[in-house]
N, C-alpha and C positions, 0 to 999 in steps of 0.2 A: 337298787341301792339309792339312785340318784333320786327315785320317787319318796325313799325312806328320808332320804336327808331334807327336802322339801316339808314335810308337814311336819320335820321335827323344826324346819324354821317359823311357819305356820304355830307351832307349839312356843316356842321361844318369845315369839313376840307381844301371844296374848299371857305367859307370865313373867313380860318383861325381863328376860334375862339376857342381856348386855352382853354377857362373855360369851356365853354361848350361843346365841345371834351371830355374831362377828366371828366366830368359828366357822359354822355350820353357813355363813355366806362366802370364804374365803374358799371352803371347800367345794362349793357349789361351781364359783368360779373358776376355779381350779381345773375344773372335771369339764366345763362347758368349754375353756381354754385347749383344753384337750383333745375335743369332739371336734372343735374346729380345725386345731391341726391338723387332726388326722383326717379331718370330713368325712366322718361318719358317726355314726352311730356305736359307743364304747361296750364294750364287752363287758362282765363281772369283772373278768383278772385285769383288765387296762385301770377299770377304774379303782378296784384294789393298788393298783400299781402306783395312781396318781395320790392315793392316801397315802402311801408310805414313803412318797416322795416327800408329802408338806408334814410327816409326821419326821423323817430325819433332816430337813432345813430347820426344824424346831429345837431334833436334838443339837445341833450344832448350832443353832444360837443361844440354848441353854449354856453349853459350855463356854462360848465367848460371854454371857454376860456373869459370870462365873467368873471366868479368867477376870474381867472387866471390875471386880467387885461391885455388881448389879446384881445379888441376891432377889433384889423382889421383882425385878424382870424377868430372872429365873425361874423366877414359881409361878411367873403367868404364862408363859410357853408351858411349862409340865403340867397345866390344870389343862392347857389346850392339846396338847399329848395325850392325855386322858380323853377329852373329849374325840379327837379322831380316831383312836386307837379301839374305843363302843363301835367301831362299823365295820372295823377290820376283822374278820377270823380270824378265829383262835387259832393262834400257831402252832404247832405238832412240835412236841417235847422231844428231846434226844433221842430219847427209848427207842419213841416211833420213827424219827427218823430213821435210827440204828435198824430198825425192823425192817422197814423198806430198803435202803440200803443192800440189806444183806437178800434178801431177797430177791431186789432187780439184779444184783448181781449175778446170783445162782442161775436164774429165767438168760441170762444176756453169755454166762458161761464165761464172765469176764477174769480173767484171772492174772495180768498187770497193769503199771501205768497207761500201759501202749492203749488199753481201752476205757481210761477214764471218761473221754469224751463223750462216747457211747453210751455208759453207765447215767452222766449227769445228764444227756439230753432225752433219757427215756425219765429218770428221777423228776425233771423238771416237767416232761408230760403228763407224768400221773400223779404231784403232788401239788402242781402249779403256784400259788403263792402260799400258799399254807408255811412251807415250810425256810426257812432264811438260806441264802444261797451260798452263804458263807461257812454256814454251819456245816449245810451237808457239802460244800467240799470238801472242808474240813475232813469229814467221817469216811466221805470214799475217796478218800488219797492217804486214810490210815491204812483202810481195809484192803487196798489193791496194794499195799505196802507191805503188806503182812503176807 
């Protein structure tokens, strides 16, 4: 990914695009900032991880410049949301989550709260960033509910 986001800066500079320049190098830095922390070499899902980090530092300054009455600082954080959010997989729809869910379930034989933990660390093995983690709480703290 870190190779893709390169030549797409490479791309940016020879059609002059300013926003997306300045995106695609804060991302870079971002990820390089990351590599260093940890001193090594980032995995897919780390560097997934480090894009959804600067894509909700975005939604949260969306809403203070919002609250702010700064509309048009609003819309350049959401244009840059757009642009991080092109690198990110596709998220997995409720449905699917619902599907998996019910599934790990049945395989794990989990049958109350007592084993949600269980349920969401095998969830979060075989789904890894795809799916929002909030969501599928959400869905297996219905279904262990039920």
């Amino acid at each position: 990914m870190i190779k893709q986001i390169e030549k797409d800066i490479i791309l940016a500079l020879r059609k002059k695009d300013k926003d997306r320049l300045k995106v695609l190098r804060s991302l870079k830095s971002a990820i390089k900032y990351k590599e260093i922390e940890l001193g090594t070499k980032l995995s897919e899902d780390v560097i997934i991880s480090v894009l959804k980090g600067q894509v909700k530092s975005r939604e949260q300054a969306v809403e203070l410049y919002i609250r702010g009455d700064r509309p048009e600082l609003a819309e350049i954080e959401t244009k840059e949301i757009e642009i991080i959010e092109s690198y990110l997989p596709e998220p997995m729809s409720e449905s699917e989550i619902e599907k998996e869910v019910d599934n790990t379930i049945s395989e794990l034989n989990a049958e109350s709260m007592k084993d949600m933990g269980r349920v969401m660390k095998a969830l979060k093995e075989k789904l890894g960033s795809r799916a929002d983690g909030k969501v599928l709480s959400i869905i297996v703290k219905n279904k262990l509910q039920n």
